[in-house]
N, C-alpha and C positions, 0 to 999 in steps of 0.2 A: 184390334191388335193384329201385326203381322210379322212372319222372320225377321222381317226388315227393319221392323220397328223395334220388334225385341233386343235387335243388334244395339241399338243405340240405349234401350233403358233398362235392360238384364243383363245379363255375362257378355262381355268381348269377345270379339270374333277368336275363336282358335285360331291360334300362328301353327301349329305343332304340324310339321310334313305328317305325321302318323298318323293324324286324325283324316287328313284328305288322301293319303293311299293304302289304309288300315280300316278306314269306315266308311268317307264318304263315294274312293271308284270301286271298293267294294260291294257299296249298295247301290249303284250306278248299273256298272255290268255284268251283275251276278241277278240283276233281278226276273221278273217271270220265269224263276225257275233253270237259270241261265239261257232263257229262251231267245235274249237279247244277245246273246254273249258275242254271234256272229259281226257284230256291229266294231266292239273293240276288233278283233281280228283282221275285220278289213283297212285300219286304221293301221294294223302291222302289214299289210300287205297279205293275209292270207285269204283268201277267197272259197266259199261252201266249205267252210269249218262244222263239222259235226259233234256237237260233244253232249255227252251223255250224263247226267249229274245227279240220275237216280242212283243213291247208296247203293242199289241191287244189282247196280249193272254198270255202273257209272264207270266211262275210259276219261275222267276227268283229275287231275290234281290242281289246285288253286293253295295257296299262299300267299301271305303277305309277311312283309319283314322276316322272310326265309333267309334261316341263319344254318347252310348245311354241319359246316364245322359242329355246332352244340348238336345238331340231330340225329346225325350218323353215330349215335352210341350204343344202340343195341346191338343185341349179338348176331341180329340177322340181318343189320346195317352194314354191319364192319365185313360179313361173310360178304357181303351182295359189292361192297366198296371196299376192298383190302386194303389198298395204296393210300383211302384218305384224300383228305386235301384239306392242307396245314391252315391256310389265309381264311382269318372271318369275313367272308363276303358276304351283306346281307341284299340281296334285290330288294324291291321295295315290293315285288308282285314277281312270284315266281310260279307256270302254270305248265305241265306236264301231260301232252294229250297222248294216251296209249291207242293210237287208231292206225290206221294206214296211208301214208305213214307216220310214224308215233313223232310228235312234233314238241319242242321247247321253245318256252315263250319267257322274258324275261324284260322285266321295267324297270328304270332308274327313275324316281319323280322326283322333282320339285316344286314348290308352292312359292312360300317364300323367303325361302333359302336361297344365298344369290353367291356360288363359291367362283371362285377366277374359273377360265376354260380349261388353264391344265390341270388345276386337281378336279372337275368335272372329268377330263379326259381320262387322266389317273385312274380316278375312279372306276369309270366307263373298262378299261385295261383288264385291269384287277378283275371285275365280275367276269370277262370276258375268260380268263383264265379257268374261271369255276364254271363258266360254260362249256366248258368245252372237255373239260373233266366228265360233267355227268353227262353231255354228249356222248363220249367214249362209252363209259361205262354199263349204257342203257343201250347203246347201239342203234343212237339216231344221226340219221345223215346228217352231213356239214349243211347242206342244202335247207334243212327243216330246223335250223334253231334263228330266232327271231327276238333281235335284243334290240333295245329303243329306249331313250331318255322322254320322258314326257314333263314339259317345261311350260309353266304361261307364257302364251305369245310373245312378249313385251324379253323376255328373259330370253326366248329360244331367239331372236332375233340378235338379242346382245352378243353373247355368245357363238353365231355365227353356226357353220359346219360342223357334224362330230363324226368319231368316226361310225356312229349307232346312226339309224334311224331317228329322225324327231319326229315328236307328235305333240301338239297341244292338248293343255286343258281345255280351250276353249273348242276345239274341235271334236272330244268326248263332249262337253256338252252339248254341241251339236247333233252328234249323232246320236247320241239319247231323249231329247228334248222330245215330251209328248209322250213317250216310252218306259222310262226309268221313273221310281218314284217320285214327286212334285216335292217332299222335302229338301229330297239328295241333290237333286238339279240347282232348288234354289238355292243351298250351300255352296254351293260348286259358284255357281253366278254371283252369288256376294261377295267371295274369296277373291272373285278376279277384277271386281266393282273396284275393290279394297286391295287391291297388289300395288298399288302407284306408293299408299300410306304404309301398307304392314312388311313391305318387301326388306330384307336385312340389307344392309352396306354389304359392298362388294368383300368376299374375304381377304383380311391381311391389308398393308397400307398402299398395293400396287392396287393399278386399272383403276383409280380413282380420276385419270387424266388420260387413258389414253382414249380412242373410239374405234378401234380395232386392234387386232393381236395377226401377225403374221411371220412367216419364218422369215427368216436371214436370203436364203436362198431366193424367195419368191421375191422379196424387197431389193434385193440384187436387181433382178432378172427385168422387173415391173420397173425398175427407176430407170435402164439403160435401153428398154421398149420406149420409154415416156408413157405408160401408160399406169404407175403410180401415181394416185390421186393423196398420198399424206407425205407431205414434205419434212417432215418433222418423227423423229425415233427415240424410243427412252431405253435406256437402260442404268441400272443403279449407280453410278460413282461418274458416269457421262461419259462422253470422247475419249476423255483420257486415264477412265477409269481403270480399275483392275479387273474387274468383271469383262468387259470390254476386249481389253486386251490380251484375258486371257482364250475367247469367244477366239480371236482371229488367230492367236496362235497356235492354237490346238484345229482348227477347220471346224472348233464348232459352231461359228454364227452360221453356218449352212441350215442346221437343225432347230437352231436354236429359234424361240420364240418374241419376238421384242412389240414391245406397245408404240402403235404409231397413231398421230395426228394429222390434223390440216392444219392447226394456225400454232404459232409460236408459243412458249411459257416464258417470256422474258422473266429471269432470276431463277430458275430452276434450274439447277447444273447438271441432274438427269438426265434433260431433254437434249437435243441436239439438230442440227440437221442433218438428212439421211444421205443429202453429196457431201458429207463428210464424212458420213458411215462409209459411204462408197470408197472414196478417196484412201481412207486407210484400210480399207481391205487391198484393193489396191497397188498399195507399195510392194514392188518385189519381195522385200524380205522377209514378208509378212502372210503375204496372201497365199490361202488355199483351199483350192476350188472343187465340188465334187467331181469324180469324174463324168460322169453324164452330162454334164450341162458343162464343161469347162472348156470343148471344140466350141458347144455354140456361144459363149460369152466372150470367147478370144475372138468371133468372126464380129459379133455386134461391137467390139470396142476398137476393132481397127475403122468399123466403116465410121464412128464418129466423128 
């Protein structure tokens, strides 16, 4: 018998994100005593991380599913946090080094959880706020707080850019392999065997069609370079939508975010093509442009 085979003839692989950022990168890079610990660190970018994780002496705080809003309730919470901070944001892995300098460490994970890239980013936002709260309040430099989404490969690739740090699962297992327990590892490694089957639909009924996500602004800018490669734009009600038109009359398709392709959806009134996105931004009566880029889009469409 082996994990492997248990998978198939005892209990189901756990789906639950808790179980792989509550147990198994817990028992990953907290092991030898957090002797390993230097290894996740450099994964954040931080390099000769010292942390100390004897009870007696330890400049260590580790967390998982740190929920400060429920925490901060005692009397010598509220003295140390007066001000609070109202939004439940929980990190998945929140880790507080008191050394010099005293540094903040924070994770967003996924497994196989698959949410669109703006409420990832939303997300990513939001904790970034309650960062920057107990930044203040502990009196750790801008310089020394270290936030990161860690996503299966296959995921972080979908998804694209964020505005955090990314890091893989598969890259924790890398850098533990041989080191971290041979249970936790081979957990980690079945989980990601098993992301093609256990991975959830995209959230909500959008990004099911598109193969990338870009602003308004860059789909501008990329289609009248010629060096936009998706010919094809969606947005909810199409061209002539209300969504659409309300994106151009207000100057939010600058910001705004729309799902683009390479080949057509014949019958889907969503979709579009994007020289016709272009064409109706376009129209005098219509169009409006940021100011930063509006000198250089008036010099590229005279030389057309």
């Amino acid at each position: 018998m082996s994990l492997s085979a248990l998978m198939a003839t005892g209990l189901p692989l756990n789906r639950k994100e808790r179980f792989y950022t509550g147990t198994v990168l817990r028992m990953i890079t907290c092991s030898d005593g957090f002797g390993q610990f230097w290894r996740l660190a450099t994964l954040l970018c931080v390099l000769g991380l010292n942390v100390d994780a004897n009870p007696a002496t330890a400049n260590l705080q580790f967390f998982t599913e740190y929920g400060f809003a429920e925490s901060a309730v005692t009397k010598a919470a509220k003295e140390k946090f007066p001000a609070g901070f109202p939004s439940k944001e929980t990190p998945d892995l929140l880790m507080y080094v008191d050394g010099d300098p005293r540094r903040l460490f924070a994770v967003e994970a996924k497994m196989f959880h698959r949410p669109d890239k703006d409420r990832l980013v939303e997300q990513l936002f939001r904790q970034k706020g309650l960062l920057e709260f107990l930044r203040t309040s502990l009196l750790i430099g801008a310089s020394e707080v270290f936030h990161a989404a860690l996503l299966p490969d296959p995921f972080a690739k979908e998804v694209g850019k964020l505005p955090v740090r990314t890091i893989t699962w598969e890259a924790v297992l890398n850098a533990y392999d041989g080191v971290a327990p041979a249970y936790f590892l081979e957990m980690l490694r079945l989980a990601l065997q098993s992301y093609g089957e256990l991975k959830s639909q995209a959230t909500g009924a959008w990004g099911v069609n598109m193969e990338a996500k870009i602003s308004g602004a860059e789909i501008y800018e990329r289609y009248l370079d010629g060096t936009l490669e998706f010919p094809f734009i969606g947005r909810t009600g199409g061209l002539n939508g209300s969504k659409l038109a309300h994106d151009i009359d207000t100057g939010g398709w600058k910001s705004q975010s729309y799902e683009v392709r390479k080949t057509e959806l014949p019958g889907n009134h969503n979709w579009f093509a994007v020289a016709e996105f272009v064409a109706r931004i376009d129209e005098p009566s219509r169009r409006r442009e940021p100011d930063s880029v509006s000198t250089a889009l008036d010099s590229r469409r005279a030389s057309r």
